[in-house]
C-alpha positions in Angstrom: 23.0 -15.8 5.9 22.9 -12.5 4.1 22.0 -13.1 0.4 24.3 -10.1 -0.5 27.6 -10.7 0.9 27.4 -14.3 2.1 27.9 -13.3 5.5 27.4 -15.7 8.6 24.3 -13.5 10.5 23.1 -16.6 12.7 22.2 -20.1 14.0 19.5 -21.9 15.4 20.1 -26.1 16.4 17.6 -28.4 16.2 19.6 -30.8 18.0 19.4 -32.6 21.1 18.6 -29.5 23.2 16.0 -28.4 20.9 14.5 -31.8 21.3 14.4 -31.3 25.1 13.1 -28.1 25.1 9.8 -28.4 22.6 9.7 -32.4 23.3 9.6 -32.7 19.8 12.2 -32.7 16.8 12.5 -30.1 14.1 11.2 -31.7 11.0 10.1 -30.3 7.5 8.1 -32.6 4.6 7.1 -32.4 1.0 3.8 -31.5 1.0 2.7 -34.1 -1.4 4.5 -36.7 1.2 2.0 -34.3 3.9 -1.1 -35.0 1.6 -0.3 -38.6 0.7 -0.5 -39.0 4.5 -4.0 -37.0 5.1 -5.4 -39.0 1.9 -4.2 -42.2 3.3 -6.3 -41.6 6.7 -9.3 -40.4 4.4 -9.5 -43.6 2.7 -8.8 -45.9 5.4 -12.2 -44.1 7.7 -15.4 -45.6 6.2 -16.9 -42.4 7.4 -15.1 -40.0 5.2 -16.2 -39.7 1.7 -13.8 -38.1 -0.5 -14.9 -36.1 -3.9 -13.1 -34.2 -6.1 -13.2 -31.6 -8.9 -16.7 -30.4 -7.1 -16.7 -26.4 -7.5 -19.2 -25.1 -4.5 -21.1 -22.1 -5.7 -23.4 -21.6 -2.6 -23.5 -22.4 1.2 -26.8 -21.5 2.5 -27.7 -22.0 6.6 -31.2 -23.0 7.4 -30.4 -23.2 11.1 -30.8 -26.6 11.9 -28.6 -27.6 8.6 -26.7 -25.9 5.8 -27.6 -26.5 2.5 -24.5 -26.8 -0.6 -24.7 -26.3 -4.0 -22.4 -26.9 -6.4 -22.0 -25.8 -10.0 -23.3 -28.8 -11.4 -26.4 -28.3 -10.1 -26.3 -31.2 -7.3 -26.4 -29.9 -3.3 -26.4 -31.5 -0.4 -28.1 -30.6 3.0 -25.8 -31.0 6.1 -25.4 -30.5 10.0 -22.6 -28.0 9.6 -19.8 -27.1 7.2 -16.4 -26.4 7.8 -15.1 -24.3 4.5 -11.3 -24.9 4.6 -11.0 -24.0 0.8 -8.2 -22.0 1.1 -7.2 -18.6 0.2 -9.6 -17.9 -2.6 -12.4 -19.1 0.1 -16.2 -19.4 -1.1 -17.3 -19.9 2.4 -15.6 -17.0 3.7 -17.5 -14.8 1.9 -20.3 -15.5 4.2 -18.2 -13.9 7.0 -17.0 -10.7 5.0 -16.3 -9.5 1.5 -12.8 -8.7 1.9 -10.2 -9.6 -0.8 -6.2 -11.3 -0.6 -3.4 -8.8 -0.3 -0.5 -9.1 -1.8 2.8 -7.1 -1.0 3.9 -7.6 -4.7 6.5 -10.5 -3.6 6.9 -13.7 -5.7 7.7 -17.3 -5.2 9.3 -19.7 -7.8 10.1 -23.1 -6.1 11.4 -26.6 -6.6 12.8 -29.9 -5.3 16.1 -31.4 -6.9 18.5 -33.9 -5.5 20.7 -32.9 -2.8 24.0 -33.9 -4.7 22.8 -31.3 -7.3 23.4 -28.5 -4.7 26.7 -27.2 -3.2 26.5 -26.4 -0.3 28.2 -22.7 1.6 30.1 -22.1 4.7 27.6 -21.9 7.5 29.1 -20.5 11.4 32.3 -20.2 12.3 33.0 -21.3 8.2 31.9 -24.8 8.6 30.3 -26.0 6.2 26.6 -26.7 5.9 25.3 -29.9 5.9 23.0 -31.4 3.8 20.3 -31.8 6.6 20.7 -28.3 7.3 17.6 -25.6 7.0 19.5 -22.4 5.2 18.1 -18.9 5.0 19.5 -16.2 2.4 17.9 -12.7 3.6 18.5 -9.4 1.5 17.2 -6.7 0.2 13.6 -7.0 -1.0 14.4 -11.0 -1.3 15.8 -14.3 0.1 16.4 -17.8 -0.7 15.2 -20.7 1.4 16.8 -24.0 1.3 16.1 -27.1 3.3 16.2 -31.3 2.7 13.1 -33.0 2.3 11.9 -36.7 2.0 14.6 -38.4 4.6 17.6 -35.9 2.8 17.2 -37.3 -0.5 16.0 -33.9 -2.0 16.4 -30.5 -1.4 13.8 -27.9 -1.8 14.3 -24.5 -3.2 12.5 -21.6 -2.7 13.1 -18.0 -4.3 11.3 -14.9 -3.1 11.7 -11.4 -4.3 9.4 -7.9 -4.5 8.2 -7.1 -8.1 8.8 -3.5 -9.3 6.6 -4.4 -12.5 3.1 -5.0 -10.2 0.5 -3.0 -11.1 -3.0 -3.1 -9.4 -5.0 -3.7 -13.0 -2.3 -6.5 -13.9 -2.7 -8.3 -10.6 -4.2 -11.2 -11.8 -1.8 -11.8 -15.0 1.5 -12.7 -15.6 3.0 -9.8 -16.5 4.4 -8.9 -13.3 7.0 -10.9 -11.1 8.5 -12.9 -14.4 11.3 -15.1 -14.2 13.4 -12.0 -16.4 13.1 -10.1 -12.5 13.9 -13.1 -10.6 17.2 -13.1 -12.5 17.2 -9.3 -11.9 16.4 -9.3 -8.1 18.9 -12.1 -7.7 21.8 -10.1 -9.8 23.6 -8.4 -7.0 23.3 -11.8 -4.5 26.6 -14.1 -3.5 28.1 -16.7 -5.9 26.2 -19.3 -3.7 22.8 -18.3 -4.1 23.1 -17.0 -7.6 24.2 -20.7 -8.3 20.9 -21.6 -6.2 19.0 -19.6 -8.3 20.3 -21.1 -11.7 18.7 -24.4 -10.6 15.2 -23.0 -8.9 12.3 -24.1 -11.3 10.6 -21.3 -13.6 7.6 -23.0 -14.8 4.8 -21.4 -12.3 5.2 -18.5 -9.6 3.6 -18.1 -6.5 2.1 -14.6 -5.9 2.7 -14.1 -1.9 -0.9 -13.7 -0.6 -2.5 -12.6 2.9 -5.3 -11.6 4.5 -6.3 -8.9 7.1 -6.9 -11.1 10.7 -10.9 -11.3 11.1 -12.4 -11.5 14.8 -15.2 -13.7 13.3 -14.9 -17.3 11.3 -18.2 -18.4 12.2 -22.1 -18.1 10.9 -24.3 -20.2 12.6 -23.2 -23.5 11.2 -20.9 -22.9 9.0 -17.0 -21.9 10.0 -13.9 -21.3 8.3 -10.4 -23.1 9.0 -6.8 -22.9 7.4 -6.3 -20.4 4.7 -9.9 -20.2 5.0 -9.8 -18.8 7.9 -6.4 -16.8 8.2 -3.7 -16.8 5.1 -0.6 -15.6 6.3 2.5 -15.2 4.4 5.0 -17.5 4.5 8.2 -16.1 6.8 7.1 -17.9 9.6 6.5 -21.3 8.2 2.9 -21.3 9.8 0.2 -22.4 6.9 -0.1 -25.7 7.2 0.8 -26.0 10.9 -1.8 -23.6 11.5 -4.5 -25.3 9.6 -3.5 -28.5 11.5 -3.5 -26.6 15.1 -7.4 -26.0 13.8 -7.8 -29.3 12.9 -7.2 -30.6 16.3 -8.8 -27.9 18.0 -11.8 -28.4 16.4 -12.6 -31.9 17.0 -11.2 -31.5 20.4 -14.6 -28.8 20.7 -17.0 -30.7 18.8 -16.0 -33.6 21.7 -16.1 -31.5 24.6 -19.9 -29.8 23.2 -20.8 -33.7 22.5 -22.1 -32.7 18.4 -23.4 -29.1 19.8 -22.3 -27.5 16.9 -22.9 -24.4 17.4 -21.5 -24.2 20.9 -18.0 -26.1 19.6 -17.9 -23.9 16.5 -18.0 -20.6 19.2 -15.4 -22.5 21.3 -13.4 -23.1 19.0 -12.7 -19.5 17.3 -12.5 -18.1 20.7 -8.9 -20.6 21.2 -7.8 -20.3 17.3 -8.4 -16.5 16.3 -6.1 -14.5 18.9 -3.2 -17.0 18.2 -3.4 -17.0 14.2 -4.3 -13.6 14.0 -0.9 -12.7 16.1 0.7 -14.9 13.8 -0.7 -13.4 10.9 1.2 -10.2 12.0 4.2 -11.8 12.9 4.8 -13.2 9.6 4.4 -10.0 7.8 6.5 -8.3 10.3 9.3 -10.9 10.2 9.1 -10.3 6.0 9.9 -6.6 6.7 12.7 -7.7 9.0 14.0 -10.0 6.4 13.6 -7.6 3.5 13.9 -4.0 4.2 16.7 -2.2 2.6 16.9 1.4 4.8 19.6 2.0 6.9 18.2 1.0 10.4 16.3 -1.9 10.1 19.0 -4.0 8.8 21.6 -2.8 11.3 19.3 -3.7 14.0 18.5 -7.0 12.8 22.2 -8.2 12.1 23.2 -6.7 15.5 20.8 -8.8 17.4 21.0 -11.8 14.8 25.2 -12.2 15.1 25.0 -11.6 19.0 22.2 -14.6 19.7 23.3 -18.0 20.8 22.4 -21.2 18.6 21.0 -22.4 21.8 18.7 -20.0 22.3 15.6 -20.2 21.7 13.4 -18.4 23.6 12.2 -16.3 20.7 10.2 -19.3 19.8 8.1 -20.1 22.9 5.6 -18.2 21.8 5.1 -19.8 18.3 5.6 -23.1 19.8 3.3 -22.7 23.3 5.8 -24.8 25.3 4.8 -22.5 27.8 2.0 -20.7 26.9 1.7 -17.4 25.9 4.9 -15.5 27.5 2.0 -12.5 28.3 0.0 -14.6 30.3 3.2 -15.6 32.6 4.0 -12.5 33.6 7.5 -12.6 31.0 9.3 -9.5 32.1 9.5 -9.5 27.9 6.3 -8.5 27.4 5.6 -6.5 30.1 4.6 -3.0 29.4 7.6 -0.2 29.1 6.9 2.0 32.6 6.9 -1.8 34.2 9.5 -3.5 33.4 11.9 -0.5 34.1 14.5 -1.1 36.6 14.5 2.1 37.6 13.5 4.9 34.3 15.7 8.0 35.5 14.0 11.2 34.9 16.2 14.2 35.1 16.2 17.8 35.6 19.0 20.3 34.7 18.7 23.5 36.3 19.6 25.7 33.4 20.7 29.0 35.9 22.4 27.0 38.0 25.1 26.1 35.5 25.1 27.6 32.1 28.8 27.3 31.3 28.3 23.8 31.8 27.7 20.9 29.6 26.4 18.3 30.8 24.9 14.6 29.3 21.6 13.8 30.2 19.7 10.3 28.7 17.0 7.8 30.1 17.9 4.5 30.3 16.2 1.2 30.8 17.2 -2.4 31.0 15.5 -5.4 30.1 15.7 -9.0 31.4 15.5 -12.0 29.6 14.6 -15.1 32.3 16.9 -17.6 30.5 19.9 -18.7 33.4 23.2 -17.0 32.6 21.8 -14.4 29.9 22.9 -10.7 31.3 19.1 -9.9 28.7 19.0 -6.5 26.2 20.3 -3.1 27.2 18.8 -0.2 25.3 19.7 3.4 25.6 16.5 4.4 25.0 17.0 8.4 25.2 18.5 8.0 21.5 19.7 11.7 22.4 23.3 12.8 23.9 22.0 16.0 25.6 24.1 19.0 26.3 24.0 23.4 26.5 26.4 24.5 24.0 28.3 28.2 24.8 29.8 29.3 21.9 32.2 32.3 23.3 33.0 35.8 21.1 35.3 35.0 18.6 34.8 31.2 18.7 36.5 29.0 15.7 35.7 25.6 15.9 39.7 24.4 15.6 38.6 21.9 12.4 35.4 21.8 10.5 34.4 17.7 11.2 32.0 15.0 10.7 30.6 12.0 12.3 28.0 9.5 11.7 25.8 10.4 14.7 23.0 13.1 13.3 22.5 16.5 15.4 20.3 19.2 15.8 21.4 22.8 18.0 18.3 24.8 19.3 19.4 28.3 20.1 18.3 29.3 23.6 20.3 33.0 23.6 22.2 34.8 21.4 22.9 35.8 18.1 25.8 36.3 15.7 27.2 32.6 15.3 27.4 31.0 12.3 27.1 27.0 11.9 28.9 26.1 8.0 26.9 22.7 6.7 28.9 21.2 3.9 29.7 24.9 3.2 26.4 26.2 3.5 26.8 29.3 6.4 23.4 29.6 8.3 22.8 32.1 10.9 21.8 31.3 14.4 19.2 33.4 16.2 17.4 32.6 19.5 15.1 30.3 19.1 16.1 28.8 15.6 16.6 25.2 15.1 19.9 24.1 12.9 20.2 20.4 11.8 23.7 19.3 10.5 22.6 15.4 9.8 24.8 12.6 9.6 28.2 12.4 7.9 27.6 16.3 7.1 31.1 18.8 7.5 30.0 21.2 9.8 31.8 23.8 12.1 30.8 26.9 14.3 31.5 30.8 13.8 30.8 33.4 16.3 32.5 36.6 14.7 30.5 38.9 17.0 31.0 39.9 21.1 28.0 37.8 22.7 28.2 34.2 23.2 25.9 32.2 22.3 24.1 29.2 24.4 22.2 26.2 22.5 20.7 22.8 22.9 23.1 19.9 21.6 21.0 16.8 20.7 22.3 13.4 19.3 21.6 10.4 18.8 24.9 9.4 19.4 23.9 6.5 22.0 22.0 4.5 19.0 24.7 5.0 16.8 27.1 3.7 19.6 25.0 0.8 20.5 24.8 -0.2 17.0 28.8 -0.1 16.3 28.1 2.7 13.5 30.2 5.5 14.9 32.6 7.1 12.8 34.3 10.5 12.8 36.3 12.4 10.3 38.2 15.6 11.0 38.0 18.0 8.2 41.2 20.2 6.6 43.1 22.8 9.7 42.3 25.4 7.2 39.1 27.5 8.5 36.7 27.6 5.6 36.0 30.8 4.5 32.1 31.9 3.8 30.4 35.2 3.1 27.6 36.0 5.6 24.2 36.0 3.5 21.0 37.0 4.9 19.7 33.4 3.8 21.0 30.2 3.8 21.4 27.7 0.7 18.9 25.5 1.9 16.6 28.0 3.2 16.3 30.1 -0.4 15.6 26.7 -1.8 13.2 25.1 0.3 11.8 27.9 3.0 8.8 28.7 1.5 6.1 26.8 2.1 4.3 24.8 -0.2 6.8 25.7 -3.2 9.6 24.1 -4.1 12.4 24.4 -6.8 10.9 23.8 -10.6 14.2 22.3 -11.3 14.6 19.9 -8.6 13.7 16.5 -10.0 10.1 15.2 -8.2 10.4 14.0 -4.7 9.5 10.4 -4.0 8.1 10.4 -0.6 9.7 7.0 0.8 9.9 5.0 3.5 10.7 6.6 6.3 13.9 4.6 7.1 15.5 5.5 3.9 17.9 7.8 5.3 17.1 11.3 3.8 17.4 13.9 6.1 15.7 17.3 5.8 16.4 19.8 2.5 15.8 22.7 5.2 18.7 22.7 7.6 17.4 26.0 9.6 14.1 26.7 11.1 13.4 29.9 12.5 11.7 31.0 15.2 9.8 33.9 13.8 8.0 31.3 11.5 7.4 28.8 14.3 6.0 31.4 16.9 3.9 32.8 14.2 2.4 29.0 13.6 1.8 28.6 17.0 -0.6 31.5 17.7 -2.7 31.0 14.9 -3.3 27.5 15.6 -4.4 28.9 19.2 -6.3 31.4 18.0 -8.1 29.1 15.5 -8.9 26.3 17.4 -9.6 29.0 20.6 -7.5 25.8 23.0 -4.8 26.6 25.3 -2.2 24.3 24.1 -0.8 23.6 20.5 2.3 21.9 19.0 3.9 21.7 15.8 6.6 19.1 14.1 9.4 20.3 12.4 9.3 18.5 8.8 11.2 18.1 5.4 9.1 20.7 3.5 9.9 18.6 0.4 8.2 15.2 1.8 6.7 16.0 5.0 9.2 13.3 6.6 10.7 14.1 10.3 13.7 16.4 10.2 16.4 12.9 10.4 15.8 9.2 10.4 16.0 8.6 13.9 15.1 12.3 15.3 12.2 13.9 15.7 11.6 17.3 17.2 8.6 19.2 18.2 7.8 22.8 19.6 4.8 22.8 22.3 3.2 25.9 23.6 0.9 26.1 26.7 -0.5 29.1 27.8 -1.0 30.7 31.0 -2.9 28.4 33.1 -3.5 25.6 30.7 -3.0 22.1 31.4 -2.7 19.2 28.8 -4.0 16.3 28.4 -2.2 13.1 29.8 0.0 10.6 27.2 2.3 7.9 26.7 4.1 7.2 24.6 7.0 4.4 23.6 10.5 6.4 23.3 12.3 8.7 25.1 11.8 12.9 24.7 14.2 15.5 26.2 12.1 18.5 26.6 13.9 22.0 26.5 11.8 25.0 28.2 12.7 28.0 25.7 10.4 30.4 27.5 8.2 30.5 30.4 7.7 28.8 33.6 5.0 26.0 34.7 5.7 22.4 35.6 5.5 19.0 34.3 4.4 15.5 36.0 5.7 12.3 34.9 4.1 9.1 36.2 2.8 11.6 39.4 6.2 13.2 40.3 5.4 17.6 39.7 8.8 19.0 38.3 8.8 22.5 38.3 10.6 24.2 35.6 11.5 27.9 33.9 13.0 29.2 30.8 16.4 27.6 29.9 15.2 24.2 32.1 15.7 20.9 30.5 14.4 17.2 31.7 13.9 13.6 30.0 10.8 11.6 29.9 11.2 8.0 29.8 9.2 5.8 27.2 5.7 4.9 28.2 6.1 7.4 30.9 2.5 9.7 32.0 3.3 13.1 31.0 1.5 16.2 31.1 2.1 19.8 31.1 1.2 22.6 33.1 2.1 26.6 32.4 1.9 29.2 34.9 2.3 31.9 32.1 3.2 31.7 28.8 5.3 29.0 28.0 7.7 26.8 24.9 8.7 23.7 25.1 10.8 22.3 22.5 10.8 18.6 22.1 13.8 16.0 21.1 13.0 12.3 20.3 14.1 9.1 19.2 10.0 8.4 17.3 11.9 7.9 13.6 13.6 5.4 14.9 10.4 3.5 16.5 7.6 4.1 13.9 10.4 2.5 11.6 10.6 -0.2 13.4 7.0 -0.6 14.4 7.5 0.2 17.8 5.6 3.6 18.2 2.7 3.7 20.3 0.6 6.7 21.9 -1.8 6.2 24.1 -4.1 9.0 26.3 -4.1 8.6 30.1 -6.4 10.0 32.8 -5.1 12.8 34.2 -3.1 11.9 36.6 -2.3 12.8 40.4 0.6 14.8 41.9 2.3 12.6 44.2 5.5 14.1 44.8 5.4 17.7 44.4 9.0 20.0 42.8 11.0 16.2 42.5 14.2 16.4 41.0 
């Protein structure tokens, strides 16, 4: 449910079919019902001696035993130790010095009876039941609410971000107060507002993790639980975690028959790689849950209101029914360039048609193994590619708007002018013009040469997420008065210096939706860049990424674009990398290969490269290659990846 607007986003049963699927049912417990049952199996062991309010202060190893002292001055000597003293660990200290991390997100929890809570409409508006598990997600919060002890109570737990944290306060309660739990929780639903009132403010819970270790282990001595690997709570996975080590552990210490050692070894090599994936996970599913920019969310209710009750495969790999999904061969987690259908590369002859638009994008399907489920299709281009000619005398017939961002990369001409929100900027070959999402724009060309440029989009994503929207602006033409610099470009076209006036730019996250203050590159400034990184670093290749000068940020949220120059002879290096790029030659001639196939290319050329596609470039004599791509959109996401490749064979020469 969102916390915001009370909206339905999704359902998982637990019923019957869950059952047969996991073998087990979905069940959740008070923990002091949880500790009342590991006390109880303490007690009734005559070999398990329990004591209490015993502060250990040192753990030495004298390979053959370990040796503990407490702060009372007693010790004991022992054949091994397992230190499963939670987040604050003293044993862990052996293994590293490292220190919790907290992403300045509270808890404030509590139990009440389950006729004290009303309960909202769940799917389809039914309404939810009391043995129902409910999730509130929003902005930099949620609400968690599920029955305990057989339905008789219902536990409450509030999470939001504190804006009051402050490194030198960590440790005090000045930050994350019940005063910004109201706050955080003002703008939520009637429902969980109401949920709220009734959540107990006596204690927080400051949200701790830890950085995965590859090592819990020293000699005899080894770490489990929190110990071991704290993890944030989105997943549900702390306790079920330090239970999983539980039974792995004296599973090893039966198979080594008491070779400590040996079982401690075994037993970190099962545990680490699936808690420390975990450990990931749960932060990741905490930004999925709480992030407030205008892609993640979109995303996340797209694929949330689309999924099935029933379906669960999204938990086999918490749950192992199968093992890890990787190890199978799951066409899911198969690498990009492999699970591809069929990743279309294409190449448009620029000569061979430049009155001609035409739509170019790399696409790629993936398959879910699940019977009856038609699996994920993703445009993956994130670009709507097309040459532009702009004819003498041109008027665009409206100036318009539309929620898919753009960029136009000259590739000849001169004379046209592009109006964004009534800023006129002048085109010139090679100059890159951005009119970004929900900006008027229209097109001039007053002079007697057309004009010919690069149209890129990332209308597909916008399509795919149900976001598209276009406005027509007034029949009137605007009227403008040529200037020999644009609006944005007196502002913001020098580098380094910015307007005194402007109020100080926050560098954000990069999902927040703020497109560049510069709207016009030029191609003097970009050519000039260019040759003196060459000449400086003496290579034969160099590249640069157009930026908001302000904050250093890619031009638009979910577009990047790059200019690449490779001289005469030069060859670079191999890469992947996850997205799609549309490469536009602006000058020169040479040839690109992509996963072995040579396409030859001149000035004016244009062809894709699919995500996690081998690409490298090759220039017979001087050449530019500008860049289009869908990485905003990834690195927000957490998607982007780059990798270097061997340089890689020509198998099929001049494809295409």
């Amino acid at each position: 449910m969102h916390a915001d607007t009370s909206r339905h986003l999704t359902t998982l049963a637990f019923g019957e079919p869950f059952e047969r699927r996991y073998g087990y049912a979905y069940s959740v417990m008070h923990r002091g019902d949880l500790l009342t049952v590991l006390h109880e199996a303490c007690q009734a062991d005559e070999r398990i001696t329990l004591e209490s309010s015993r502060e250990v202060t040192e753990l030495i190893d004298h390979g053959g035993t370990v040796q503990i002292r407490f702060a009372d001055g007693d010790s004991y000597d022992c054949d091994a130790v397992v230190g499963a003293d939670g987040l604050w660990s003293t044993a862990r200290q052996l293994i590293c010095d490292d220190h919790p991390i907290t992403d300045k997100f509270v808890a404030y929890r509590g139990a009440l009876p389950v006729t004290d809570i009303a309960l909202p409409a769940g799917e389809d508006g039914i309404p939810a039941g009391p043995e129902d598990e409910i999730i509130w997600i929003g902005p930099y919060k949620h609400l968690v609410q599920y029955p305990i002890r057989r339905g008789e109570l219902y536990n409450q737990v509030a999470v939001f971000r504190s804006w009051r944290y402050a490194r030198e306060a960590e440790l005090t309660d000045s930050w994350g107060t019940p005063a910004e739990l109201e706050e955080s929780f003002a703008t939520s639903c009637d429902p969980v507002r109401a949920a709220v009132a009734l959540v107990n403010r006596d204690r927080r819970w400051v949200m701790y993790d830890r950085e995965p270790l590859d090592n819990w282990t020293t000699g005899r001595i080894t770490l489990l639980g929190d110990a071991a690997h704290p993890m944030v709570q989105y997943l549900a996975q702390g306790a079920c975690q330090a239970i999983e080590d539980a039974g792995c552990l004296a599973r090893q210490l039966t198979e080594y028959d008491g070779d400590i050692v040996k079982a401690f070894a075994a037993y970190q090599a099962e545990r680490i790689p699936r808690t420390a994936l975990i450990q990931r996970a749960a932060r990741t599913w905490g930004l999925i849950w709480h992030d407030d920019g205008p892609v993640i969310p979109l995303l996340r209710d797209k694929i949330f209101t689309r999924r099935d009750r029933h379906d669960y495969t999204d938990l086999d790999w918490l749950t192992r029914k199968l093992g890890p999904r990787w190890a199978r061969g799951d066409p899911v987690f198969v690498p990009p360039r492999e699970s591809h259908e069929a990743a279309h590369v294409f190449l448009y002859r620029y000569q061979a048609g430049r009155h001609l638009r035409r739509r170019v994008m790399a696409t790629t399907r993936f398959h879910d193994d699940a019977p009856d489920v038609d699996g994920l299709y993703a445009d993956l281009a994130a670009a709507d590619l097309q040459p532009l000619w702009v004819q003498p005398g041109l008027l665009t017939p409206t100036p318009n708007r539309h929620t898919p961002a753009a960029l136009r990369f000259v590739l000849e001409g001169s004379g046209v002018w592009t109006l964004v929100n009534g800023d006129p900027i002048h085109m010139a070959a090679g100059d890159l013009v951005l009119t970004p999402s929900w900006t008027w724009h229209e097109h001039h060309n007053p002079g007697a040469e057309p004009m010919i440029w690069f149209d890129g989009l990332d209308l597909p994503l916008v399509r795919n997420l149900d976001a598209m929207f276009f406005e027509p602006g007034s029949e009137d033409l605007a009227g403008y008065q040529p200037v020999h610099v644009s609006r944005s470009e007196d502002r913001y076209g020098s580098a380094g210096l910015l307007p005194a006036a402007d109020e100080p730019v926050i560098v954000q996250d990069p999902a927040s939706g703020r497109f560049s203050r510069l709207l016009a590159y030029r191609w003097p400034s970009v050519d000039a860049v260019l040759s003196r990184m060459i000449e400086t670093t003496g290579r034969r290749a160099a590249s640069v990424r157009y930026a908001d000068p302000a904050t250093g940020r890619d031009i638009m949220p979910t577009v990047r674009a790059e200019m690449h120059r490779v001289l005469s002879g030069g060859r670079t290096g191999t890469v992947r990398t996850t997205g799609s790029g549309i490469w536009v030659v602006y000058r020169g001639s040479g040839a690109t290969v992509i996963d072995g196939r040579r396409f030859r290319w001149t000035a004016g050329d244009m062809f894709v490269t699919p995500s996690w596609a081998a690409v490298d470039h090759e220039a017979a004599d001087d050449a530019d290659l500008f860049l289009f791509s869908d990485q905003p959109t990834l690195d927000a996401l957490g998607l982007a990846r780059t990798e270097k490749a061997p340089q890689q064979d020509v198998l099929v020469d001049d494809a295409g």
